[in-house]
C-alpha positions as CSV (number, residue, x, y, z in Angstrom):
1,X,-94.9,-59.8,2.4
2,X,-93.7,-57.0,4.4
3,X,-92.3,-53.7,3.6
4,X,-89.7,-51.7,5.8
5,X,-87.4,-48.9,5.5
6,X,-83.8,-50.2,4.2
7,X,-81.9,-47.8,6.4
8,X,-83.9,-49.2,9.3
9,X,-83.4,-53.0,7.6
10,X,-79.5,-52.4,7.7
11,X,-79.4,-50.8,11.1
12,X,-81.8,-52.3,13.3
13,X,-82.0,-56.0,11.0
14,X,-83.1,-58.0,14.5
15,X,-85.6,-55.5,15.6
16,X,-87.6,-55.7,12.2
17,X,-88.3,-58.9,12.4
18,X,-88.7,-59.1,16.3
19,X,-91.5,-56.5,15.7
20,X,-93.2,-58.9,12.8
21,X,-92.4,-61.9,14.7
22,X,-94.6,-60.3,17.8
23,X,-97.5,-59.4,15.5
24,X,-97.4,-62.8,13.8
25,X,-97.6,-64.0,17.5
26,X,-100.1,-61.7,19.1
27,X,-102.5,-63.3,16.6
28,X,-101.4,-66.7,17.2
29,X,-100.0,-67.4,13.6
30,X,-97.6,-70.2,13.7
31,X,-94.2,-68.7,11.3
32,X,-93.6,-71.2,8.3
33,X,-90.5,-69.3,7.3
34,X,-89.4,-65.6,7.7
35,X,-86.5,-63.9,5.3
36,X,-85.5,-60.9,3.4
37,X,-86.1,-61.1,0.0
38,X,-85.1,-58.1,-1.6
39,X,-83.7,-54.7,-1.4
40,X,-85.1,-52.1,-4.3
41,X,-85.9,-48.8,-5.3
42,X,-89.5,-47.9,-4.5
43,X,-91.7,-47.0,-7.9
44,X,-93.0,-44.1,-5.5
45,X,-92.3,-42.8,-1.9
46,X,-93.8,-44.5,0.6
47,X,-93.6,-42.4,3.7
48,X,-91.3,-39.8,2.1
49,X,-88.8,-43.1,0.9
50,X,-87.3,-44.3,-1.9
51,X,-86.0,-47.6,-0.8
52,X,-87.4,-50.6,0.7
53,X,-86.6,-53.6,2.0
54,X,-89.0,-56.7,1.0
55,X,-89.0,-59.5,3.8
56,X,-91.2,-62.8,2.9
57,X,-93.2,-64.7,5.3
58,X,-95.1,-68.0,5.0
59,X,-97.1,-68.7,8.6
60,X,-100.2,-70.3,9.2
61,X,-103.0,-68.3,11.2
62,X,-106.9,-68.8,11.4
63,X,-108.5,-66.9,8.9
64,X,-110.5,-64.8,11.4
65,X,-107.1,-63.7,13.0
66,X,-106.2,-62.3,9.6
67,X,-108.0,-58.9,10.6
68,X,-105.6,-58.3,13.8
69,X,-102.5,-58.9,11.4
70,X,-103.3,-56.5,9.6
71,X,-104.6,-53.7,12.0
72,X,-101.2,-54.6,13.8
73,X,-99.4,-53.0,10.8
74,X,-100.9,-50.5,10.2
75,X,-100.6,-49.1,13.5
76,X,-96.5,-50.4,13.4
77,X,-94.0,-47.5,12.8
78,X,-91.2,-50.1,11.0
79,X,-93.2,-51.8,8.3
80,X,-94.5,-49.2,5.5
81,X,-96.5,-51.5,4.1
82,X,-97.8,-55.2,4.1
83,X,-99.6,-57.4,1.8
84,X,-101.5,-60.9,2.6
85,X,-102.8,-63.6,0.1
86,X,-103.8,-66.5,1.2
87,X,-100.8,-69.6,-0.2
88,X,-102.5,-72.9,0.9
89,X,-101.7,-74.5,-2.7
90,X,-98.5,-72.4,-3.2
91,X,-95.0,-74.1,-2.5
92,X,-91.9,-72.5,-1.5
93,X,-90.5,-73.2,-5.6
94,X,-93.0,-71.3,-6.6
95,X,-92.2,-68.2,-4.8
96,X,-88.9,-68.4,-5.8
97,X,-87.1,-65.3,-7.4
98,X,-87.4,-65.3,-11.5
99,X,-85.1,-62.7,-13.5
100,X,-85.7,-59.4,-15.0
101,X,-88.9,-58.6,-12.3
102,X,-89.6,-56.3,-9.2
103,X,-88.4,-57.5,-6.1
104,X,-88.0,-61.6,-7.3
105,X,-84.6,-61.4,-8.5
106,X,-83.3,-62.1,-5.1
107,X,-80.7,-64.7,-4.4
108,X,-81.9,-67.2,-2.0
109,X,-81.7,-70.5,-0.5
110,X,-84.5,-72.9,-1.1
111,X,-86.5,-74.9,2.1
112,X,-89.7,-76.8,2.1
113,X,-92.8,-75.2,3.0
114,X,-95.4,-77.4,5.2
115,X,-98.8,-77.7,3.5
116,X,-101.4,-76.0,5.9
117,X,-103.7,-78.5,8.1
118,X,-107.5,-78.3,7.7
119,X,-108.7,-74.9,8.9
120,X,-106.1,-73.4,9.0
121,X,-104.4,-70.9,6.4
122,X,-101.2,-70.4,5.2
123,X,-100.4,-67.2,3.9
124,X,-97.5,-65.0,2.3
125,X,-97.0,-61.6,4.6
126,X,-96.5,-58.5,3.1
């Protein structure tokens, strides 16, 4: 799951996620499925904002790469923030949105998600 600005989101939409597509690729992380899952009011600033955009990301990435994803972002101006868990056993349904909580109760279109071959993982970005 990544986090960006939503004034950067709305204006520069293709740049955001050419900049986490080129991440996800500099470590050699094969993308499962990228896509904005929600717009919302931050709890607190992050870098002096107040809104943020929430963009989903299933790929698939040796574990050892993991390190490099995540060193990436932090040195990335765009994303504020990013969190990683590792999905293997997770399917698409059940990341779907559910009402009344935090950034699920987004509207989106459901597609498969590819179980993860031996040594490899699959993980949610963000």
């Amino acid at each position: 799951m990544f986090l960006v600005d939503s004034a950067l989101a709305a204006s520069d939409w293709d740049g955001v996620l050419a900049t986490i597509k080129t991440i996800l690729q500099r470590a050699e992380a094969e993308i499962v499925e990228l896509r904005k899952w929600a717009d919302k009011k931050l709890l607190y600033e992050v870098d002096h904002k107040t809104k943020g955009t929430y963009i989903l990301c299933y790929f698939r990435a040796d574990g050892k790469r993991i390190r490099d994803i995540e060193r990436d972002v932090r040195l990335c101006e765009k994303i504020m923030r990013a969190l990683i868990l590792n999905a293997e056993k997770q399917t698409l349904e059940a990341s779907q949105p559910s009402t009344g909580r935090g950034p699920l109760e987004a509207d989106q279109k459901d597609t498969s998600v590819m179980p993860a071959e031996k040594g490899q993982t699959q993980a949610a970005s963000g």
